[in-house]
C-alpha positions in Angstrom: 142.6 170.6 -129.3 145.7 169.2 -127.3 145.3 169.3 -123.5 148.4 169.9 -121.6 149.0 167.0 -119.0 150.8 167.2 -115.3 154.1 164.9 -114.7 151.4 162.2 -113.4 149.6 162.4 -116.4 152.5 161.7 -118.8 154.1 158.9 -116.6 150.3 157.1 -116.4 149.8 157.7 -120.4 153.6 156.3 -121.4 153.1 153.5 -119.0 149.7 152.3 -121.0 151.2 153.0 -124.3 154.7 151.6 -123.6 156.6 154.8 -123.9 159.8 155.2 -122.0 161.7 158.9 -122.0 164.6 158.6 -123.8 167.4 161.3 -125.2 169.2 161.5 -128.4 172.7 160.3 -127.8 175.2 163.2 -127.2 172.2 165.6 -127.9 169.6 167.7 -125.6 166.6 166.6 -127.4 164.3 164.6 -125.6 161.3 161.7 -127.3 158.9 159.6 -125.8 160.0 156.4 -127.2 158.1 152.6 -127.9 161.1 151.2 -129.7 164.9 151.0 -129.3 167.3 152.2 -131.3 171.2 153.3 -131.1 170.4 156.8 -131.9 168.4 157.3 -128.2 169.6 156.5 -125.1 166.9 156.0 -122.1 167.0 158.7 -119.1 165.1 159.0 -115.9 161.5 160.4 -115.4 163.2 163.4 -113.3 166.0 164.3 -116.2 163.2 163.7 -119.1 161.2 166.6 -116.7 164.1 168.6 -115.7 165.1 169.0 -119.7 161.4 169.9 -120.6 161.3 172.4 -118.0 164.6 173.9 -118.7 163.3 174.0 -122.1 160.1 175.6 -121.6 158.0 172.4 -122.6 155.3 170.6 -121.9 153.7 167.1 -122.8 150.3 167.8 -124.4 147.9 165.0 -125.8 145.0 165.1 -128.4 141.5 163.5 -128.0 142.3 160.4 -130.1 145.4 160.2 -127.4 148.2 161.5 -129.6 151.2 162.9 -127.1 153.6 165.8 -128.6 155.7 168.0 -126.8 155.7 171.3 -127.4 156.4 174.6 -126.5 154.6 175.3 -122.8 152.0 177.9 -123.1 152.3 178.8 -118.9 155.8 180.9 -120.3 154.0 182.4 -122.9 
């Protein structure tokens, strides 16, 4: 079961697995990145939250400490 997680939550949980929000260049989509690469282009905390909310998404994370976006259940 994946367990949605506050703003907080995400920043603390990228920080201690070295993720940094990041968008595809010239695109709207949004990744929580570890490595570098041409394709992405990194953005700030507040865009990479603005774009999920705009979006109606969320940042969820498993037991085994898996994070996915996905589609916010509070707008369903």
């Amino acid at each position: 079961m994946m367990q949605r997680l506050s703003r907080e939550e995400t920043i603390k949980n990228a920080e201690k697995y070295g993720l940094k929000p990041v968008r595809v260049k010239e695109r709207d989509v949004i990744q929580l990145a570890k490595k570098r690469s041409e394709k992405f282009e990194e953005i700030s905390w507040e865009e990479f939250f603005e774009i999920l909310e705009r979006k109606r998404l969320a940042v969820y994370i498993s037991k085994g400490g898996y994070m996915k976006i996905m589609s916010d259940d509070i707008y369903e």
